[in-house]
N, C-alpha and C positions, 0 to 999 in steps of 0.2 A: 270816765277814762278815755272814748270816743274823742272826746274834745280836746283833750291835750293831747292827744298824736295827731290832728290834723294838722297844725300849725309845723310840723315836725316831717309830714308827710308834705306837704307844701314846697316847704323847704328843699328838698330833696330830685322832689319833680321840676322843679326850676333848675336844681342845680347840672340833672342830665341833659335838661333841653340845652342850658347855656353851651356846655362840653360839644352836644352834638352840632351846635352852630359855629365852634371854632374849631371842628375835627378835620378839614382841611386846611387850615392853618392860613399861608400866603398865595397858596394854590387859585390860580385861574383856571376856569373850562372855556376851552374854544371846543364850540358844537358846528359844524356841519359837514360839507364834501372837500373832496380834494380837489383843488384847483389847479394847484401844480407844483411839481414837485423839484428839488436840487438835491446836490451831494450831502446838504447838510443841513438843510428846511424845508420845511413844507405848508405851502398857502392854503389855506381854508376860507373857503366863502362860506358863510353866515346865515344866518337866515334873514339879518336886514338888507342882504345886499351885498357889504363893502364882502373885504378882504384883510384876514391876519396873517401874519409869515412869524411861524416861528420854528425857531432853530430846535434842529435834532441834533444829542449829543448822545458820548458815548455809552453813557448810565441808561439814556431813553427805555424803558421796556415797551414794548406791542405785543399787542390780547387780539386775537380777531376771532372775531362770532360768528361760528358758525350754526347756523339753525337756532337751538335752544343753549348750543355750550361756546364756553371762552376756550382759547385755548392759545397756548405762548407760540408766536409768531416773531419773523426778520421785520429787517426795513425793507425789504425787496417782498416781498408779500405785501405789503400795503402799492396803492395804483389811485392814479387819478381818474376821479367817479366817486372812494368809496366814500361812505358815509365813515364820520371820524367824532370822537371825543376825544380833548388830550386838556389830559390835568397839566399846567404848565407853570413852571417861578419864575415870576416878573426877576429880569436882571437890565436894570437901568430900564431903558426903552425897546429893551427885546422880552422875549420871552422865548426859556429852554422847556422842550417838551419831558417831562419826570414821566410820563406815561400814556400810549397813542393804542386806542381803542377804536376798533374798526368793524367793519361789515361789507362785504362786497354788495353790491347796491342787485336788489331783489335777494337776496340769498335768505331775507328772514318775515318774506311776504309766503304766504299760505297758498296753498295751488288753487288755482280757482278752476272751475268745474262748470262743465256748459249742461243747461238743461235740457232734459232729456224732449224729443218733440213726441 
C-alpha cells in the first residue's frame, strides 16, 4: 500500500516546489542601499558595485522595518543610506518598483554592550 502512494506523494512535492519557483512571476529584486534619489526613481547600488535606477510609480507600495515589525510607509520615509529591497516589473529597459522594502541603516543591529572591567 506504502509503495503506491509514493509515486503519488512525489508527484505532488514536485509539484509545490515547481509553484513555489514561479510565485514571483516576472518580478525582479534590486537589493541594496540608496544612492539616490528623484521625483520618480530611485538608484540603488548593489552589492557588486554598479548601480540600478528604477522608476517609482503611483501603485509603488513601501513596508519599512522597524526593529522586528513591517509596517506601511510614504515615499518620503524612505532616504538615501537606507538599506532597500524592491520587487520591481521589467517594462522594456526600465524597471517600475511594485514594492520598496526598507530599513533605516543600524535600526535592526542589536545594541552592543561594553564589558564590564
Amino acid at each position: 500500500m506504502r509503495v503506491r502512494f509514493f509515486p503519488l506523494i512525489l508527484s505532488l512535492a514536485f509539484m509545490v516546489c515547481a509553484s513555489l519557483a514561479v510565485a514571483h512571476g516576472d518580478k525582479k529584486h534590486v537589493i541594496g542601499t540608496v544612492e539616490k534619489m528623484g521625483a520618480d526613481s530611485v538608484t540603488v547600488k548593489i552589492a557588486d558595485g554598479s548601480s540600478v535606477e528604477v522608476k517609482l510609480v503611483a501603485e509603488t507600495v513601501y513596508v519599512q522595518r522597524a526593529g522586528t515589525v513591517d509596517k506601511p510607509a510614504k515615499l518620503a520615509d524612505l532616504a538615501v543610506g537606507d538599506r532597500v529591497v524592491i520587487h520591481a516589473t521589467p517594462k522594456g529597459e526600465t524597471l517600475e518598483a511594485a514594492e520598496v522594502r526598507f530599513s533605516v541603516p543600524g535600526a535592526t543591529a542589536a545594541p552592543v554592550s561594553k564589558p564590564q572591567s
